[in-house]
C-alpha positions, 0 to 999 in steps of 0.5 A: 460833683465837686463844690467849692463849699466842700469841706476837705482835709489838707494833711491834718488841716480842716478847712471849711471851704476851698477859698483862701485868702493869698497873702496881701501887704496891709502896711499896717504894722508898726515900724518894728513889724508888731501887729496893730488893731487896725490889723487885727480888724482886718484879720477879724473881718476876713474871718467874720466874712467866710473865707476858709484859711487866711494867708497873712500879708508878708512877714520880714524873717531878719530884723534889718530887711524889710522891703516895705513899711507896714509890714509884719514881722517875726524876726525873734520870740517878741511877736509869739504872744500878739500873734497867739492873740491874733490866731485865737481871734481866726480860730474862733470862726473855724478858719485856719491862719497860715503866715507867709514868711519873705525876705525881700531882697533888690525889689523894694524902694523902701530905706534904700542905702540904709541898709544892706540889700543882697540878692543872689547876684550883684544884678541891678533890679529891672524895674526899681534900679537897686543895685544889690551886694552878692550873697555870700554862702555865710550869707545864703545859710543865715536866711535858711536859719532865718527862714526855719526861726521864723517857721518854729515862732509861728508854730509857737504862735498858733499859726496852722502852717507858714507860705515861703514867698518865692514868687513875684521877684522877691529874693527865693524868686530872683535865686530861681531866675537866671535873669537875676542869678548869675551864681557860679557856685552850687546856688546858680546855672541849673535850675536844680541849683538855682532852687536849692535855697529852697530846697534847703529853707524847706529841709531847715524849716522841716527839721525845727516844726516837723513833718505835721507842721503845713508848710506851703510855698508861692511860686511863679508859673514864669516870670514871663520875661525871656532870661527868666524863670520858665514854666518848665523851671517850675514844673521840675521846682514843684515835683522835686517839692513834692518829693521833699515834703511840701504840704501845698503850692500855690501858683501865681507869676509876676504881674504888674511890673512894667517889662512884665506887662508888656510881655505878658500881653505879647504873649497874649495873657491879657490879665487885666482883661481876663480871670483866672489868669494862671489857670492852664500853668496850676492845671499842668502843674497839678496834673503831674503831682499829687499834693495840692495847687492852689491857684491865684490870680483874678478869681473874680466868678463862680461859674469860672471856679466851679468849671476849673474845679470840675475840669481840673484838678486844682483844689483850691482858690485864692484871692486878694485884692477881691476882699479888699473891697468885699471881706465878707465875699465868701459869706455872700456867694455861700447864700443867695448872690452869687454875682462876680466879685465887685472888684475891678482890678484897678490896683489903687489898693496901695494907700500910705494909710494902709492898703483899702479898696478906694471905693471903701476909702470913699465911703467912708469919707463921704 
């Protein structure tokens, strides 16, 4: 019988359980993306506290483009010796580091008309207004490079694998909705055009770290929206992955924005109510390929895991917002309380301070 404290091999990879930690914006970077303690506490914490592999919050792989503040960054060589620092500190309590690497794209209220936003077509974003420039294929060939720099820089830094953020409606996750790509050329119409970005990032990426490298990707299962990326998009994106040599894909789908949630509840996935919301997407996906799926989104329960774990063949799980509130959560469930997660998905996380649970913010100025 499967348990969720297994220790199990992903490539050359050893992971001492099947917890991740998905990659979560800290905002706690400095304006240029640099690494700060206050960061480094929080990475420390996570490791202190059990979780298996850490996935870093997003990094900004072009200097100018950067869809949040307080994010990293990994846009040139600058960043290698703070992120050794980093990767040493998590490697010393046996758990792996992989840094999630992103380009934002039209989905960010962060210095709009400071900066040049492109997007895969000139498609104003449904929920934040931005009106983005059309990529040029110039355009589309720098972001792969970007994308493969950023990869070999965390190779460099000690980092045990990168995470392509192609989901949530940043820019990879706009090129694979037809609801935002309306590309006539070989990037849009079919969804094998509208991945091949990615197909192409992962090819680039592949050529500058090798084939022992951990290259991962997050993807939506659907976007949940009518024009949108579709379950059936996703089924065909993961096994042409798979054929091309992506290590792991963690299954997620848009969740928060206003239009999304409204359909999402339509549709009857009432994800604030319910855990382990993309389950049945990760289980399908997981059945028709033979790497591993690692799935997202309101992993709250053990007994919940443990029969998806049982039942299915998804290997591992991630959470989020979960070690906001507990970062030593994983460290608890492994002795004697094994009580759900004490999160309650309330989503006031986001502080201009840098993102805490509240109740932690409380305490601490109580």
């Amino acid at each position: 019988m499967k348990s969720l404290f297994d220790n199990t091999t992903l490539k050359n990879m050893d992971l001492k359980n099947r917890f991740f930690r998905s990659a979560t914006w800290e905002g706690m970077a400095d304006e240029k993306g640099h690494i700060t303690e206050k960061l480094y506490d929080v990475y420390e914490n996570l490791a202190k506290g059990g979780v298996g592999t850490i996935i870093t919050g997003y990094a900004f792989v072009t200097e100018y483009e950067q869809p949040n503040p307080g994010m990293m960054g990994i846009y040139d060589d600058s960043f290698i010796e703070e992120y050794k620092d980093l990767t040493k500190r998590i490697h010393n309590f046996d758990t792996n580091i992989i840094l999630q690497i992103a380009y934002g794209g039209s989905q960010t209220n962060f210095n709009v008309g400071e900066r040049v936003i492109l997007a895969p077509s000139a498609v104003a974003h449904s929920v934040y207004g931005v009106m983005p420039r059309e990529a040029t294929k110039e355009e589309i060939k720098g972001l792969i490079e970007s994308f493969a720099d950023a990869s070999l820089r965390a190779k460099n830094s000690g980092f045990d694998g990168v995470q392509f953020h192609a989901a949530h409606g940043y820019i990879y996750s706009q090129f694979l909705s037809p609801h935002y790509n309306k590309r006539t050329d070989e990037y849009g119409g079919n969804i094998e055009n509208r991945a091949r970005i990615i197909f192409e990032t992962l090819a680039a990426v592949r050529e500058k770290v090798g084939k022992d490298f951990q290259v991962l990707i997050k993807i939506n299962c659907s976007d949940f929206i009518e024009d949108g990326f579709s379950f059936e998009d996703c089924e065909y994106v993961c096994k042409r992955l798979e054929e091309l040599g992506i290590d792991a894909i963690e299954i997620s789908g848009v969740v928060g924005a206003k239009e999304e949630d409204k359909t999402l509840r339509e549709k009857g996935l009432k994800y604030l109510e319910k855990e382990s919301y993309f389950r049945k997407y990760a289980a399908k996906i997981a059945d028709e390929i033979n790497i591993p799926v690692i799935l997202v989104g309101g992993n709250r329960s053990l007994d919940l895991m443990e029969d998806v774990l049982e039942n299915t063949k998804i290997q591992y799980f991630s959470l989020s917002r979960p070690f906001l509130r507990e970062p030593d959560l994983i460290n608890r469930w492994s002795g004697e309380d094994s009580s759900k997660a004490k999160c309650i998905s309330c989503g006031k996380c986001r502080d201009l301070q840098g993102n805490s649970c509240i109740f932690n913010r409380n305490k601490k100025t109580a």
